[in-house]
C-alpha positions in Angstrom: -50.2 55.0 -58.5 -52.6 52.2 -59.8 -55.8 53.3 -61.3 -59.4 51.3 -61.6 -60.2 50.4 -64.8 -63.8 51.3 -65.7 -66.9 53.0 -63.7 -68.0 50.9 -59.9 -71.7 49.9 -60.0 -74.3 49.8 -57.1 -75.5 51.6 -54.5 -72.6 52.6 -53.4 -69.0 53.7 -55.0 -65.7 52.2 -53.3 -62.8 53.9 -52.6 -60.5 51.7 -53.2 -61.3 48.0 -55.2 -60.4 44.6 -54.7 -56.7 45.0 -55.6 -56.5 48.0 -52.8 -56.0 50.7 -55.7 -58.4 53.8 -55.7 -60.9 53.2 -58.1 -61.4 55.6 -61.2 -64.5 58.0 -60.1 -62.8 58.8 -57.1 -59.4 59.3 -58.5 -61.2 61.9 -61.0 -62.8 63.3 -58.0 -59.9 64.0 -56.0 -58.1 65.5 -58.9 -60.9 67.6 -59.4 -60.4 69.2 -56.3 -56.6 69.0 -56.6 -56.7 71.4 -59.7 -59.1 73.7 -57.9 -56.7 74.3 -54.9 -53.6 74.4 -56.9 -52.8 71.6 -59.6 -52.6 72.5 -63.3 -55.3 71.9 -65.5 -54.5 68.8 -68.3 -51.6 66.9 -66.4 -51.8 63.3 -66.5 -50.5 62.7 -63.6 -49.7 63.7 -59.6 -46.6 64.5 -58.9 -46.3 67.4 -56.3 -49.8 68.0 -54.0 -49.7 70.6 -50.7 -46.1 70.9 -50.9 -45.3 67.0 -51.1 -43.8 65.5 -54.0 -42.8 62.3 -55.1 -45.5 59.4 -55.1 -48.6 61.2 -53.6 -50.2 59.1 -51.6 -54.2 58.5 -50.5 -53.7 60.7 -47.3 -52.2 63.5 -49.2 -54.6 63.5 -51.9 -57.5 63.9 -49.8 -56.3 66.8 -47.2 -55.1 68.7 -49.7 -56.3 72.5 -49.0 -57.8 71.6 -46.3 -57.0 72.5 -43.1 -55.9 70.6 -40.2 -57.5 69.6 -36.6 -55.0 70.3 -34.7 -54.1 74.4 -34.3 -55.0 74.8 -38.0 -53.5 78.1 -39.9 -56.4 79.6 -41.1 -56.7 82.4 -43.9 -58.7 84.8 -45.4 -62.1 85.6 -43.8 -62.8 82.7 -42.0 -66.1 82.0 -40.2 -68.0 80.0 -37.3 -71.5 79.9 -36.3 -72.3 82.5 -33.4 -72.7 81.5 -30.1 -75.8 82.5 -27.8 -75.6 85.3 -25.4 -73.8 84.4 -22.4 -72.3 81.7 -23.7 -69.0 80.5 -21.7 -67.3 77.7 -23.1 -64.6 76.6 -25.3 -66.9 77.2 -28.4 -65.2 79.5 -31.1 -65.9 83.2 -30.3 -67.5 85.1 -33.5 -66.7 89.2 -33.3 -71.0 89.4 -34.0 -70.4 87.4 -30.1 -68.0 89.3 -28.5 -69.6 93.0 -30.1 -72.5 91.5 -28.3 -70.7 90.7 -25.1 -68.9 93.9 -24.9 -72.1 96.1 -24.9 -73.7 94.2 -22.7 -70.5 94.3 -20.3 -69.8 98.2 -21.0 -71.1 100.1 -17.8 -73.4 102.9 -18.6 -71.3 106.7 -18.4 -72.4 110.2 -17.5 -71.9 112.7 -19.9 -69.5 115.7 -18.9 -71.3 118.2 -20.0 -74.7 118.4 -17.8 -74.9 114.7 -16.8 -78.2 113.2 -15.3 -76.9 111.4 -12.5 -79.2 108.6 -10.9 -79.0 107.2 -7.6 -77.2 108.3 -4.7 -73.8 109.9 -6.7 -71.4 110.5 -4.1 -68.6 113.2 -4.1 -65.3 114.2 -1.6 -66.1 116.4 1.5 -64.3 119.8 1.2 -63.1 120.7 4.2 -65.0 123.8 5.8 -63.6 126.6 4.4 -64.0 126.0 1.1 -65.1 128.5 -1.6 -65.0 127.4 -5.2 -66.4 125.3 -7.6 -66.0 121.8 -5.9 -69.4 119.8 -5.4 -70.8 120.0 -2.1 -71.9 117.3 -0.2 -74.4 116.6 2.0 -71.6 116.4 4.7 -70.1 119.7 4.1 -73.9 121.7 3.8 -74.2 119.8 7.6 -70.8 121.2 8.7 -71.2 124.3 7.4 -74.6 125.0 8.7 -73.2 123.7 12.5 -70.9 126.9 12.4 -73.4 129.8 12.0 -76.7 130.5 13.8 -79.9 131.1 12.2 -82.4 133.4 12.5 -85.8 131.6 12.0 -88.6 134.0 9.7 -92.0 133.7 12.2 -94.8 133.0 10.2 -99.1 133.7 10.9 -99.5 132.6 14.4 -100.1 129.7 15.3 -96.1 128.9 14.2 -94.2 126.0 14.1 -91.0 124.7 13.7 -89.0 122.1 13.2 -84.9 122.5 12.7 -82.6 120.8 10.2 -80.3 119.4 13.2 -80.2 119.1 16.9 -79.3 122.0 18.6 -80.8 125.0 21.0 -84.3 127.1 20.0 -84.6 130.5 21.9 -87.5 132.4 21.6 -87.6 136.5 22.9 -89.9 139.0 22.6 -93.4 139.4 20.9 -96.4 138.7 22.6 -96.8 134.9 23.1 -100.4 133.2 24.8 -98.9 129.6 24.1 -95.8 127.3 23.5 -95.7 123.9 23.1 -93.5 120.8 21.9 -94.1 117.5 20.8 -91.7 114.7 19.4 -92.7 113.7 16.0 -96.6 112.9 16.1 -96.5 112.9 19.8 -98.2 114.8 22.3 -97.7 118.5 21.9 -97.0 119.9 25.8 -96.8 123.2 27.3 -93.4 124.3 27.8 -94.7 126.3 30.5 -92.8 129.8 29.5 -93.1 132.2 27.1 -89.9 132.8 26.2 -86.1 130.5 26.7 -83.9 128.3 25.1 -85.2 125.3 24.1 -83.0 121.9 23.0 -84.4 120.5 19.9 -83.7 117.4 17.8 -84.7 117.2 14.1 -87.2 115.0 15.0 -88.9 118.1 17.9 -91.6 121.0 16.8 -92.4 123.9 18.7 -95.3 125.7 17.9 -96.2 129.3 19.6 -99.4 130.7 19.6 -98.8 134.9 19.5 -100.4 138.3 18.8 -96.9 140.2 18.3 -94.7 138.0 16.6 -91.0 137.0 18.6 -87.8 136.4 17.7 -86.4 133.4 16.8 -83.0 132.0 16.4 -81.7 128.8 16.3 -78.0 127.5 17.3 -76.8 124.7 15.5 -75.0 122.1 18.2 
């Protein structure tokens, strides 16, 4: 390999000179580097570089330790800059990015131990007979309560009430001076008794007007 004599003037420094060798302050430059990622202080000369050996040439000199563009084997802790939330392309993934990604991504869990659901939580219908410690739905507390009748506590007169479900009022006994019902905020109208069985809906109130309280009992349909 041909060396430059002396020191290139001017703005700026060839790389190579007239004669198409590399001219002196580059060739100290690129041994420089050399020594740093391998070559032995003091040698004259280059005769193995980045596992070549023989007559280095220019191409060889100046890759050396570095890595290459295409699928380049990188080692110790390398590192890239880190890409903006929500970023989806082919740009180099940091782990600050995808630590970033992941929390965003994780769906928030109940704890096991008292958790403070939100919502509307849903859970399986036992079937009716069911005694334990499974959850009960809104289903099953609706199934149930279709299979036994309920006596309804009479409050201070005038009374009303509205049930849970459809299903069939009767009113016996007391002493009654009015009954009426109304749908919703309807019109409240007299029932025209004092006593029966009455079908309500949920959406039904019947209201009884009374000196002795009656007895009241609703059946589920």
């Amino acid at each position: 390999m041909k060396v430059a004599q002396g020191f290139p003037t001017g703005p700026d420094i060839p790389f190579l000179d007239d004669a198409g060798n590399i001219s002196l302050v580059w060739y100290q430059w690129l041994v420089a580097i050399w020594q740093r990622t391998g070559g032995a202080a003091g040698e004259s000369s280059v005769n193995s570089l980045a596992g070549a050996s023989g007559d280095i040439t220019v191409p060889q000199l100046v890759t050396a330790g570095i890595a290459p563009l295409a699928s380049p084997d990188l080692t110790g802790l390398p590192t890239a800059p880190t890409a903006a939330p929500g970023v989806n392309t082919t740009q180099i993934a940091t782990t600050a990015y995808v630590m970033a990604e992941t929390a965003l991504a994780i769906i928030p869990l109940a704890t096991l131990a008292s958790p403070g659901l939100t919502g509307i939580p849903t859970a399986p219908t036992p079937p009716n007979d069911t005694n334990t410690a499974q959850l009960a739905t809104t289903a099953f507390v609706s199934n149930i309560y279709r299979l036994h009748e309920e006596v309804v506590t009479v409050g201070a007169s005038p009374f009303a009430y509205t049930p849970p479900i459809s299903g069939a009022v009767i009113v016996s006994g007391g002493t009654i001076t009015a009954m009426t019902l109304k749908r919703n905020f309807g019109t409240a109208y007299e029932t025209g008794s004092v006593a029966g069985s009455f079908r309500m809906t949920a959406h039904d109130t019947i209201e009884i007007t009374y000196s002795v309280a009656p007895t009241m009992v609703f059946f589920p349909s």
